[in-house]
ROSE-12438 format. One record per residue (C-alpha): residue number from 1; residue in three letters; x, y, z. Coordinates in Angstrom, 3 decimals, always signed. Each point is the difference from the previous one (the first is absolute). Layout:
<rs>
NUM ALA X Y Z
...
</rs>
This chain:
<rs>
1 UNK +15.634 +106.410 -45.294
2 UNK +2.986 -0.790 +1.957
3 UNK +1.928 +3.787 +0.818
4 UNK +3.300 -2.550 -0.542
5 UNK -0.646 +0.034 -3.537
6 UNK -0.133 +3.550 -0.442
7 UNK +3.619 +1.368 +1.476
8 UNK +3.098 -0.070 -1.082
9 UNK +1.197 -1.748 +3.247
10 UNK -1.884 -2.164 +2.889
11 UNK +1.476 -2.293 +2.679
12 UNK -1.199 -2.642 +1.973
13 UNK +1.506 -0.361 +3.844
14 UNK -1.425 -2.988 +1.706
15 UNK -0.075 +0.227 +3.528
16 UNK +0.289 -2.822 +3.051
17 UNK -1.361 -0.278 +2.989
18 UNK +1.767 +3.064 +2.556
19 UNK +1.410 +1.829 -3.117
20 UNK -0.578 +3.162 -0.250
21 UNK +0.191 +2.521 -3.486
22 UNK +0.125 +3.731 +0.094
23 UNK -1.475 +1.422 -3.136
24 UNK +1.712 +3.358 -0.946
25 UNK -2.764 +2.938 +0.167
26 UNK -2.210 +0.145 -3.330
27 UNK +0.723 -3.123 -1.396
28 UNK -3.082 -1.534 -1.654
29 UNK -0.287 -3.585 +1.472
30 UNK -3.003 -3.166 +0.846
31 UNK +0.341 -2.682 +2.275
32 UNK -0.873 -3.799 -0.433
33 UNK -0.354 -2.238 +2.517
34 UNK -0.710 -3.265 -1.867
35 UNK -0.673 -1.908 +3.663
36 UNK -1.882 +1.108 +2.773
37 UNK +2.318 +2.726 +2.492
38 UNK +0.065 +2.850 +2.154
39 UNK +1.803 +2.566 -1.509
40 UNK +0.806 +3.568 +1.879
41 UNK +0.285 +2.536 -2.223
42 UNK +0.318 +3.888 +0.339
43 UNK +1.574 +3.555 -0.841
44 UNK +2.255 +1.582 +1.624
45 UNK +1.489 +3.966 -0.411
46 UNK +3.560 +1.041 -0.688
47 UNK +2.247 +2.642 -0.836
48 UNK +2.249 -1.647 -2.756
49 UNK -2.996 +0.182 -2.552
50 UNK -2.130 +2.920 +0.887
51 UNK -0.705 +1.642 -3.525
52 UNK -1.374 -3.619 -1.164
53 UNK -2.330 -0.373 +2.870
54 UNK -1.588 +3.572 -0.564
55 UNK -0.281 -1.112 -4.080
56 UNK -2.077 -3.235 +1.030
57 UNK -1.858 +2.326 +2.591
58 UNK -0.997 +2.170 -2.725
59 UNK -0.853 -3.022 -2.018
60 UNK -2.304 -1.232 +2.288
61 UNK -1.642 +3.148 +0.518
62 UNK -0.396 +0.417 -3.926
63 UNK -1.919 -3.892 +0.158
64 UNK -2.036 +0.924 +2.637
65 UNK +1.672 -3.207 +2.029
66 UNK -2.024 -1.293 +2.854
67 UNK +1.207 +0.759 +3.472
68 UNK +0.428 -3.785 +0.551
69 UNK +2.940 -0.386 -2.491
70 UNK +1.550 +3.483 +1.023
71 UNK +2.812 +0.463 +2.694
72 UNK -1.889 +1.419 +3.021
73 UNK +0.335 +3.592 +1.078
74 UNK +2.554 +0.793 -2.674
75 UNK -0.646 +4.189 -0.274
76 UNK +0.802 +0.142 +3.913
77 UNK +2.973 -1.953 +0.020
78 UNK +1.445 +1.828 -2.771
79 UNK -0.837 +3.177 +2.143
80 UNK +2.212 -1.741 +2.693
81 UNK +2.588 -0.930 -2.134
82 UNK -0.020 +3.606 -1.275
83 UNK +0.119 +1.058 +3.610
84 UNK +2.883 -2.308 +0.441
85 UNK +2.208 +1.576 -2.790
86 UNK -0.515 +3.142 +0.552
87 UNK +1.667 -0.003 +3.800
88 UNK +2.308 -2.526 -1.395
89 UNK +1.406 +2.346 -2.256
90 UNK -0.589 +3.175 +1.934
</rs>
C-alpha cells in the first residue's frame, strides 16, 4: 500500500545533484533514490516549530521508536533550550 493513496494531498520534489530540501518539522515523507547515490540526510532543532517537535517526540515515545531513528539527546537539549528562555526572558 502506497501512503500516497491514502491522503488527501502528496507531492513529489525531485532533487539534483548539490540541491538541497528542507522538510518542515512533522511532515510525513520517504525517499527514492532510483540510481545508486550518497545522500546526507539529518535533523536539525529550531525554535519556529517547537510545539510540533514535542508532538512527534511524544509520538515516538508512544511507538516505542528505536533510538536509531530518534533525534539524539532530545530531553537535554530541551532542558537547554528551557535554560535558554528562561534568562532570555528574565
Amino acid at each position: 500500500m502506497f501512503f500516497g493513496d491514502q491522503v488527501d494531498r502528496c507531492y513529489r520534489c525531485p532533487l539534483r545533484q548539490g540541491q538541497t530540501l528542507f522538510i518542515p518539522t512533522g511532515w510525513i515523507h520517504a525517499v527514492l533514490t532510483p540510481v545508486d547515490c550518497l545522500a546526507f540526510g539529518g535533523n536539525f532543532l529550531h525554535s519556529l516549530n517547537i510545539d510540533m517537535q514535542l508532538k512527534a517526540y511524544e509520538i515516538e515515545k508512544r511507538l516505542s521508536t528505536a533510538e536509531l531513528f530518534k533525534f539524539p539527546n532530545f530531553e537535554t537539549i530541551c532542558w537547554y533550550v528551557g535554560k535558554h528562555l528562561l534568562d532570555t526572558f528574565r
